[in-house]
C-alpha positions as a printed Julia matrix, in Angstrom:
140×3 Matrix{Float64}:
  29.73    3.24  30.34
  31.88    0.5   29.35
  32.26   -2.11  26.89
  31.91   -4.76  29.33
  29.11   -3.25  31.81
  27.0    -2.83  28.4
  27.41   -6.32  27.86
  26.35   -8.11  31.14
  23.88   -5.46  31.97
  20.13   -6.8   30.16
  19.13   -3.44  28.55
  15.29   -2.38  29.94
  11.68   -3.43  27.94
   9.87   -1.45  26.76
   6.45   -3.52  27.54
   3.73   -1.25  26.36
   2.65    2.63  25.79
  -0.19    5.05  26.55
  -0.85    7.96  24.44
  -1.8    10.85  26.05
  -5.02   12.88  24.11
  -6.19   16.03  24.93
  -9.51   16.22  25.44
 -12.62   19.46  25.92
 -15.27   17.54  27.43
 -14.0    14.84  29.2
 -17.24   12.8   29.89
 -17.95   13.15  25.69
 -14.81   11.46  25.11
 -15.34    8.92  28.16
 -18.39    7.85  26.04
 -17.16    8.12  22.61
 -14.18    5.5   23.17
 -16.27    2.94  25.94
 -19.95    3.08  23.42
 -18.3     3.73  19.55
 -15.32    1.88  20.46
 -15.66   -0.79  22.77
 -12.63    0.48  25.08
 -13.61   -0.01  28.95
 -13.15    2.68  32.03
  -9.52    1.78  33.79
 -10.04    5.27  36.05
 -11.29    8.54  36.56
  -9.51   11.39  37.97
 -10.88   14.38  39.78
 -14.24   15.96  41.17
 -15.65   16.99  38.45
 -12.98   14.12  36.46
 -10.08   16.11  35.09
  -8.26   13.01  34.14
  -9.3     9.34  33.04
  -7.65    6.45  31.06
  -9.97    3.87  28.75
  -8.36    0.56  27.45
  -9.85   -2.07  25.19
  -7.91   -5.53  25.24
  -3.58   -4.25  25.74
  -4.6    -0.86  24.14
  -4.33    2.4   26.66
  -5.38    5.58  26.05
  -4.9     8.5   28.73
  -7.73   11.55  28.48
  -6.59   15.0   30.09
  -9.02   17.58  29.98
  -7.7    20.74  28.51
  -9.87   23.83  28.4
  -7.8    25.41  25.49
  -7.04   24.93  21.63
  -4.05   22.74  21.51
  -3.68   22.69  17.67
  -3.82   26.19  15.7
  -7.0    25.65  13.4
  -7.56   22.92  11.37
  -3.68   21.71  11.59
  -4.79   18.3   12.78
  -6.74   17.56   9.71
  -5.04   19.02   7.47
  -1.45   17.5    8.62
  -2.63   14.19   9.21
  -1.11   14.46  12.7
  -1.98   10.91  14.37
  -2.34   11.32  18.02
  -2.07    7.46  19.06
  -1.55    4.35  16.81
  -3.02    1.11  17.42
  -2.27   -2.66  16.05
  -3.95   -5.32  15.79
  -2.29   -8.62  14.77
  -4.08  -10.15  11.39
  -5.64   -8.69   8.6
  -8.81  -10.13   9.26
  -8.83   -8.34  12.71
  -8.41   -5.26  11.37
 -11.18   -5.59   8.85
 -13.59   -6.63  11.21
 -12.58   -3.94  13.33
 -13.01   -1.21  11.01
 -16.75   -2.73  10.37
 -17.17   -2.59  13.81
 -16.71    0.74  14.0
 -18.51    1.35  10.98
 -21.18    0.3   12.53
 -21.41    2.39  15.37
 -21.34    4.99  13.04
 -17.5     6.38  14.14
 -16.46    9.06  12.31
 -13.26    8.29   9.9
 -10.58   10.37   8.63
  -9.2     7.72   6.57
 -11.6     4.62   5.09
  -9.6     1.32   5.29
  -7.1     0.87   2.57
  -3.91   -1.08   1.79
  -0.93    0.97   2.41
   2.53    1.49   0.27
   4.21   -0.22   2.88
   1.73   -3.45   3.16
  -0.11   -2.92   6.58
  -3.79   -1.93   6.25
  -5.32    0.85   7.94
  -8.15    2.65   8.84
  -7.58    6.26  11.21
 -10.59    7.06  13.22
 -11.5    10.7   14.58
 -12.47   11.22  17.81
 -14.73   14.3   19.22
 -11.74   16.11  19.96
 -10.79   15.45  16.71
  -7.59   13.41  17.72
  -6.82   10.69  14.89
  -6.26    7.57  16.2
  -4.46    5.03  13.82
  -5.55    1.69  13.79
  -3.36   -0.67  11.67
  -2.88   -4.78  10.55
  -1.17   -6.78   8.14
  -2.09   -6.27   5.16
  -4.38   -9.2    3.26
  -2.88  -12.37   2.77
């Protein structure tokens, strides 16, 4: 490509994302995100469903059933490996959030804390035991 096509061309958006989680029981997780955390059906996919997406204000999440271990043992955990990441834009919101949750007595794999790097976060487990991030700025 060329100096001059790269500059008159507008280079693409990105305008949002939708992590994909991996899921055993895909009616458990259905409820889990719509009752402990508010997210709302967008579609179901399949007789029995197979394949289903919840969403909760801009935030997407995609649920595939998968009738096998994805992750060798406890590697999840242990690693810290995040499956989506979700923000929310003050610091207020994302307190109030993580009482929210609280609340509905979600399971966390990370309380709410300040990090290094100033955001403040809280990572939620879900029965699949995918850790979803949720993050804000930190306090003023």
């Amino acid at each position: 490509m060329t100096d001059e096509l790269k500059q008159t061309t507008p280079r693409p958006t990105l305008t949002s994302s939708e992590p994909q989680l991996f899921v055993a029981d895909l009616t458990t997780s259905r409820d889990f995100y719509t009752h402990k955390l508010g997210f709302a059906i967008a579609f179901l996919y399949g007789d029995p469903p197979n394949y289903g997406q919840v969403f909760r204000d801009s935030a997407c999440l995609n649920l595939r059933l998968i009738r096998e271990p994805i992750f060798a043992g406890d590697a999840r955990k242990r690693e810290h490996l995040l499956s989506a990441s979700i923000t929310v834009a003050t610091a207020n919101e994302i307190k109030q959030l993580f009482l929210e949750y609280q609340a509905a007595g979600v399971s966390f794999h990370q309380a709410l804390k300040e990090e290094p790097w100033g955001a403040t976060t809280f990572v939620v487990s879900d029965p699949d035991e995918n850790l979803i991030l949720f993050a804000g700025p930190a306090a003023d």
